[in-house]
N, C-alpha and C positions, 0 to 999 in steps of 0.2 A: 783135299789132301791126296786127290787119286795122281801116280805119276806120271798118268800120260793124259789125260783130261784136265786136270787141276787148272793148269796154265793155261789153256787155251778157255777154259772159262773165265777164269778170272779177267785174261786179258778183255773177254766180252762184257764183261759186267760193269768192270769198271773203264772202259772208252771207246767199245762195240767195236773191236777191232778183230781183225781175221790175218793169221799168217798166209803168207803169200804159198806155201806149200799148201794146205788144207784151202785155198781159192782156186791151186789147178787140179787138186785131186777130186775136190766138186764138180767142176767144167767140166774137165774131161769123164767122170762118170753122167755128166746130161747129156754130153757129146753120144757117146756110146750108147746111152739110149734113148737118143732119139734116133740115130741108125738101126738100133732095131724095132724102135716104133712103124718106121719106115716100111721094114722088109716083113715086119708079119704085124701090122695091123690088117683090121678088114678093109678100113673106110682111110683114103687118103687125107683126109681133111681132119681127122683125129686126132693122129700122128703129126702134121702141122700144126693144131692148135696148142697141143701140149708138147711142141717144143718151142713153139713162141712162149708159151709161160716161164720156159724153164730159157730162153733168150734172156727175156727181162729178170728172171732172179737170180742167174749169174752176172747181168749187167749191174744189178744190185750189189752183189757178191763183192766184185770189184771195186765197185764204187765205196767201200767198207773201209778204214784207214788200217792199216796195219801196225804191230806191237811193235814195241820199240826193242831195237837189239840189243839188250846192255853187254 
């Protein structure tokens, strides 16, 4: 019943779908940090690994079908 979650759940529950806004506002906040994984990690290869995780669960993300517009 909540009016700004509600729908975005439900769209998940019932056909695991993701709006196309809430898949670039995810991206773009793993984008960002892994840029600053980058600039103030200690170890380079950190920073690399966990942004390859967070690679494959936005490639995840998208691969998600999206809600239908009625």
């Amino acid at each position: 019943a909540h009016p700004v979650m509600g729908p975005m759940i439900r769209d998940w529950h019932a056909t695991g779908a993701v709006s196309r806004n809430a898949k670039w506002l995810a991206t773009m906040m793993m984008v960002a940090t892994a840029v600053m994984l980058f600039f103030f990690s200690p170890r380079w290869w950190l920073a690399a690994g966990v942004s390859t995780i967070m690679a494959l669960v936005a490639t995840w993300l998208w691969l998600r079908p999206e809600p239908p517009s009625w």
